[in-house]
C-alpha positions in Angstrom: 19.3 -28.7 27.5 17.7 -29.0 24.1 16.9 -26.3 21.9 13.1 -27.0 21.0 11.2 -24.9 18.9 8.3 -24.8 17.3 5.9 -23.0 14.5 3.8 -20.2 15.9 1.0 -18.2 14.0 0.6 -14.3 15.6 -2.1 -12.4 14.0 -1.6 -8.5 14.7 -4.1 -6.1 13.7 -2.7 -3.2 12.2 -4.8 0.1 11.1 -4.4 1.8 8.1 -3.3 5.0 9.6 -0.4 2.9 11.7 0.3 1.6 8.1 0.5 4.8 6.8 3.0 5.9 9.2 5.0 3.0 9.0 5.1 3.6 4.8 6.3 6.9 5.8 9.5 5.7 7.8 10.4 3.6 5.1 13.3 4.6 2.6 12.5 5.2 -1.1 13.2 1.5 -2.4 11.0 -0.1 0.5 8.2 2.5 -0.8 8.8 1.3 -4.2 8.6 -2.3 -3.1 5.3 -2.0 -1.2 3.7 -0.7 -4.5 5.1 -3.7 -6.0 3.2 -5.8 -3.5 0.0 -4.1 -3.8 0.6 -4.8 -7.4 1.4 -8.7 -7.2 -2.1 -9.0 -4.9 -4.3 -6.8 -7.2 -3.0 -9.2 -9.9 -4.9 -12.3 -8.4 -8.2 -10.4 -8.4 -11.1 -11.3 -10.2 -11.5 -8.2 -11.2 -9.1 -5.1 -12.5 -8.1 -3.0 -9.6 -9.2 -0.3 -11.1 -12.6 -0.7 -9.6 -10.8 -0.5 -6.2 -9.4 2.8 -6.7 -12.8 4.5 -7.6 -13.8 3.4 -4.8 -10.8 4.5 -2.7 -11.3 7.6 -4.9 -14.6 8.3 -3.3 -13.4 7.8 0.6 -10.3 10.4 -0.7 -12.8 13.2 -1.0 -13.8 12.8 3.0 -10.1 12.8 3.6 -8.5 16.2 2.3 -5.3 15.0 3.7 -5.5 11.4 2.3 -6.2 13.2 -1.4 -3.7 15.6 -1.4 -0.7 13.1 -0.3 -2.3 11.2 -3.8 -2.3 14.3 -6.0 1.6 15.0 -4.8 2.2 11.2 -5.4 0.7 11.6 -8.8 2.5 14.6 -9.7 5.7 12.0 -10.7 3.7 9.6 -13.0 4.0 11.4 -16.2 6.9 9.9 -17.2 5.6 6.5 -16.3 4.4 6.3 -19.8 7.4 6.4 -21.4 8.8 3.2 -19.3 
């Protein structure tokens, strides 16, 4: 019998809370490599993405949780300066 396959397009909806738990179960280099992705797509805006984050910044303040997993994130970036 022959093999036959063909190309098939799936879209899944995923929310960002499912996202946020699936960051979570990642190991530190796939965590590092997500940022990197959200780098290369904010790189093909029209704008600078730093119009996004006050935005985001703004939805943080609804969700304590959300802006204290930031502030721990941001805790570490100091030293981003020097690289």
């Amino acid at each position: 019998m022959p093999n036959i396959t063909d190309l098939a397009t799936c879209s899944v909806a995923i929310s960002p809370a499912s996202m946020g738990r699936a960051f979570a179960k990642m190991d530190s280099v796939e965590q590092a490599d997500f940022f990197r992705g959200v780098y290369a797509v904010t790189q093909t805006w029209d704008q600078d993405a730093g119009f996004q984050w006050v935005m985001m910044r703004q939805h943080l303040d609804e969700m304590p949780d959300a802006l204290d997993a930031f502030k721990k994130l941001a805790e570490y970036s100091p030293d981003f300066d020097d690289k």
